[in-house]
N, C-alpha and C positions, 0 to 999 in steps of 0.2 A: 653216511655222507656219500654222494655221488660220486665220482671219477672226477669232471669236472671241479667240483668244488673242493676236493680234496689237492688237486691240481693248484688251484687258485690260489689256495691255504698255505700249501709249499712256497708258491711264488710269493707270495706278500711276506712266508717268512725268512725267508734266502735273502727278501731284497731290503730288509728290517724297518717295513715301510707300513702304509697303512691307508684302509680304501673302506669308503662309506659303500656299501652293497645297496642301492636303491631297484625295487623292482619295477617295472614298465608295463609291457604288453606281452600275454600269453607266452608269459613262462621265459621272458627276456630280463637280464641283468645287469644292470652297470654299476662300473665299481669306481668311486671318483674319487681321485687322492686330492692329499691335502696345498698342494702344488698350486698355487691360483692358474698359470697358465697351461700346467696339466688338466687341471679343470676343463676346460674350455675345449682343450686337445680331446677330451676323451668322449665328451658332451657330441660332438661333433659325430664321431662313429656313429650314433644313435640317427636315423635319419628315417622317421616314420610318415605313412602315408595316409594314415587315414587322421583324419579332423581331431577326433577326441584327445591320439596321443602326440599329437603336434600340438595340443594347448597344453595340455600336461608336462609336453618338455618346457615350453615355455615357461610353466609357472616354476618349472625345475631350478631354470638358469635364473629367476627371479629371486627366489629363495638362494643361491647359492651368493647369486652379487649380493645383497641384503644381508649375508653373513649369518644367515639362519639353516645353516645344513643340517643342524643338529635336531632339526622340528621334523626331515624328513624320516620317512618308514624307512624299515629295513635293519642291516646289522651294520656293527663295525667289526672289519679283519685285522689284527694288530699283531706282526712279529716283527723278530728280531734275529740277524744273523750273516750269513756270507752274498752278496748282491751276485746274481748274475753276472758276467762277462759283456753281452748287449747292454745291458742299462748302464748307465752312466749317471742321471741323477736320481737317488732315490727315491722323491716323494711326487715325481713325475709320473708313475705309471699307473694308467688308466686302463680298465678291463671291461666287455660288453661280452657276453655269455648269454647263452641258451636257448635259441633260433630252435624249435622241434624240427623243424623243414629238412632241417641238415643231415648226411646218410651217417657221417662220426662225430661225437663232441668235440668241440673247437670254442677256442676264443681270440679275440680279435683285440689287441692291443695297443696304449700309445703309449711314448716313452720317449725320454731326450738319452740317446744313444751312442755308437761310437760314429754315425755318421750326420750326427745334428739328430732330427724328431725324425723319429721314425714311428713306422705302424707293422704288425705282423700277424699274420694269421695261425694260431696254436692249432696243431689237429692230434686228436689222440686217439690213432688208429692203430693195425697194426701195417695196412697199407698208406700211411700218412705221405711215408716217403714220395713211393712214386706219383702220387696224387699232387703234391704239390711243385715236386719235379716237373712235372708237366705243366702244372698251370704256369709256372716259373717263364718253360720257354716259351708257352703259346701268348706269355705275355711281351715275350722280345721278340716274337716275330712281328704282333700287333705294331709292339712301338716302329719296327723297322717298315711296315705297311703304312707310317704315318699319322695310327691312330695314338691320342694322347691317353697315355697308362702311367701309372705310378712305377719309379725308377727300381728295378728288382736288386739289393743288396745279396740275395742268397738265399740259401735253403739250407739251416743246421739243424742235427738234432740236440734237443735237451731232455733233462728227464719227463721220463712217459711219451714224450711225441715229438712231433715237428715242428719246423716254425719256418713259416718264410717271411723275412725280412726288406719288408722296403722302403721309399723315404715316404717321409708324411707329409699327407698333399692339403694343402689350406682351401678349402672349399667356401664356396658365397652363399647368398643366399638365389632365390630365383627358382621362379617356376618352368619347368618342365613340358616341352610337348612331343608327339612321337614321332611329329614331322621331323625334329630337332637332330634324330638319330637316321636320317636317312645318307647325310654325308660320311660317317661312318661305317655306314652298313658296303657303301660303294666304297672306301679305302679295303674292307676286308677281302673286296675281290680277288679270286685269284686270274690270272691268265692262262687257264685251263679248264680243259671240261672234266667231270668226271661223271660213269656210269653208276648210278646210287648202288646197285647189286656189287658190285668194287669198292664201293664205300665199307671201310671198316668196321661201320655201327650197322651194315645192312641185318647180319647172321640176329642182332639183338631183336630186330622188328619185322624180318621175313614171315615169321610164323602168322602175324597181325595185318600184312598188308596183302593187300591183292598182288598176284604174280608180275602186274605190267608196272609198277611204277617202280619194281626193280631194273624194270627195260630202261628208265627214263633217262638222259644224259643232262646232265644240269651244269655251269658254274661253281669251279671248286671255290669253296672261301673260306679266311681264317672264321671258326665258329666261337663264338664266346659263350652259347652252349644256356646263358642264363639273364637273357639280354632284357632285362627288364626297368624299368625306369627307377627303379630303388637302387641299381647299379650304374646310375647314372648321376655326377654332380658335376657344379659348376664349379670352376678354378680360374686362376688366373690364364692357365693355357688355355681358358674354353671349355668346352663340353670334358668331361673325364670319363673314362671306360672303368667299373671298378670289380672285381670279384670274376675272377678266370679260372675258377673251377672246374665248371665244368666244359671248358674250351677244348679246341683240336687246333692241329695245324692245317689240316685239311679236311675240309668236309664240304657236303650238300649247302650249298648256298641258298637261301631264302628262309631256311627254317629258323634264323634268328628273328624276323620280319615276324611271321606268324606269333612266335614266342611273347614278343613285345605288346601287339595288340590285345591276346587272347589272358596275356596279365593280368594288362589292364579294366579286360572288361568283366573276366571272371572275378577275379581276388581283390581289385580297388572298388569296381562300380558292386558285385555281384551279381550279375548276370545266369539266369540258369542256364544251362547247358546250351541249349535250345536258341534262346536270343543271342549267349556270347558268338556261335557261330554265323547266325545271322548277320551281327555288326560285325566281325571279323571280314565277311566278306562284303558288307558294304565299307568296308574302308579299305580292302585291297583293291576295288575300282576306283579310288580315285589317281586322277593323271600321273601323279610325282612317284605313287608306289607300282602305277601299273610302268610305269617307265625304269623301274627298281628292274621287276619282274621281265620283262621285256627283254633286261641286259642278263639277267642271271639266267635267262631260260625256263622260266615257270610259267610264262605267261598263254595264258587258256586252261592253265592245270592248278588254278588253287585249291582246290578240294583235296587233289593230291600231293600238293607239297603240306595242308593240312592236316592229313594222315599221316604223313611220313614224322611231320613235329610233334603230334600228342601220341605216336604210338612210340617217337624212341624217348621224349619227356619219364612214360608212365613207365619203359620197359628197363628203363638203368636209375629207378626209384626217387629220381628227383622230386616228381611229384606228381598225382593221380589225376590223369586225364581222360583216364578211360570213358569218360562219360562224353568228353566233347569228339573222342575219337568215336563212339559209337552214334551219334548227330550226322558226322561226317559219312557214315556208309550209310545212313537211314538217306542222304541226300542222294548219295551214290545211286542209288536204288531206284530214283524215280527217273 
């Protein structure tokens, strides 16, 4: 048994509850208690992008309202024993596990708590701590910047890992555009410039980038580090910011902008290398983002703030973009 599920095992039997294991998409798990409106809480975490596993959930919730859970795949987890100190109702807690993308196993939880529903991110590192320490604040600088983020209860540890704790946000339904994240992108500005070679991720991508765009001076902004449209839902406050992992408080401003697009075109559309930088940069010409770029200081230098987002993406292992940062200097070149 993995870490992970060994983890999970414990928790369902501390909490003397019990969670239907249904698998999803590439190696993803949800664990759905017997709670009706835990159901629904937990169902909700799951928010996929591509066609096949958005019908699939659907037929999920369909079988679930229908009162036929028991036709779905998977296992059942069944213990018995002392509850956590967070939980509050037992047969409320919902589990969503096993993202490969991720740098440490984590799972992402919902649960009626000591603060109403809450939701918290499990990491079971031996750096969990300050990992989520930090997303913690770079989540209350955001909120204080204006942007709508989930309300941060805390950072405790439990056994094997961390947990940050915060309220759980009732999300709609609603489609997505990337225009949508541009008034957000302009709340995280800072009122300051900073010199990227002074940026504290420079020393991570020095080695990968040309000596001049450590010269560049840019608008410092809060960075969300993983701005992609999967971390993005509707709520009743509006647009939501969700998963600040890998956020700063201060950093290179624009490189969330690039991040957003280069998602999109690579990992939703599939795009090879080749084309997603193509459409990356026909859609940093249009007016509303070259007026982004204009106020953060990028503008004339996309190529180079493109560089600068797929070489620190691939060099602190979030995920491999060495191929679109190689694109980028083959452009360089001519």
């Amino acid at each position: 048994m993995d870490l992970i599920s060994r983890v999970l095992t414990s928790l369902v039997c501390k909490a003397g509850c019990g969670l239907h294991m249904v698998p999803l998409s590439r190696g993803v798990r949800l664990g759905i208690p017997s709670d009706r409106e835990g159901r629904e809480k937990a169902l909700s975490l799951y928010q996929p992008q591509r066609i096949k596993a958005k019908i699939y959930v659907r037929a999920l919730k369909l079988l679930l309202w229908s009162g036929l859970a028991k036709v779905l795949p998977g296992q059942k987890l069944v213990g018995a024993g002392s509850q956590p100190e967070w939980l509050v109702e037992l047969n409320s807690l919902g589990v969503l596990y096993g993202n490969p993308g991720h740098r440490a196993p984590r799972m992402i939880m919902s649960y009626k708590g000591q603060e109403g529903w809450e939701v918290s991110k499990l990491i079971l590192a031996p750096e969990a701590d300050s990992l989520l320490e930090r997303e913690a604040t770079v989540m209350k600088a955001a909120a204080a910047a204006g942007v709508p983020v989930p309300l941060v209860h805390g950072v405790e540890s439990v056994e094997d890992g961390v947990m940050l704790r915060m309220a759980y946000v009732d999300l709609k339904g609603g489609s997505f555009q990337d225009e949508m994240a541009l008034g957000i992108l302009k709340n995280l500005l800072l009122d300051r410039k900073i010199r990227i070679r002074d940026w504290i991720g420079w020393e991570t991508v020095e080695r990968e980038l040309e000596e001049q765009i450590g010269e560049i001076k840019a608008r410092a902004a809060i960075r969300h580090g993983d701005f992609a449209s999967w971390n993005f839902r509707n709520s009743d406050e509006g647009l939501i910011l969700l998963d600040w992992e890998y956020g700063e408080v201060e950093g290179p401003s624009g490189m969330d902008l690039v991040h957003l697009l280069s998602q999109r075109f690579e990992l939703v559309e599939g795009y090879s290398s080749t084309d997603c930088i193509s459409a990356v940069l026909g859609e940093l010409q249009k007016i509303e983002y070259q007026r982004y770029l204009q106020d953060a200081g990028w503008a004339g230098r996309e190529l180079e703030l493109m560089a600068l987002s797929y070489a620190y993406v691939t060099a602190t292992g979030q995920q491999d973009q060495s191929g679109l940062l190689g694109e980028v200097r083959k452009r360089n070149e001519r």
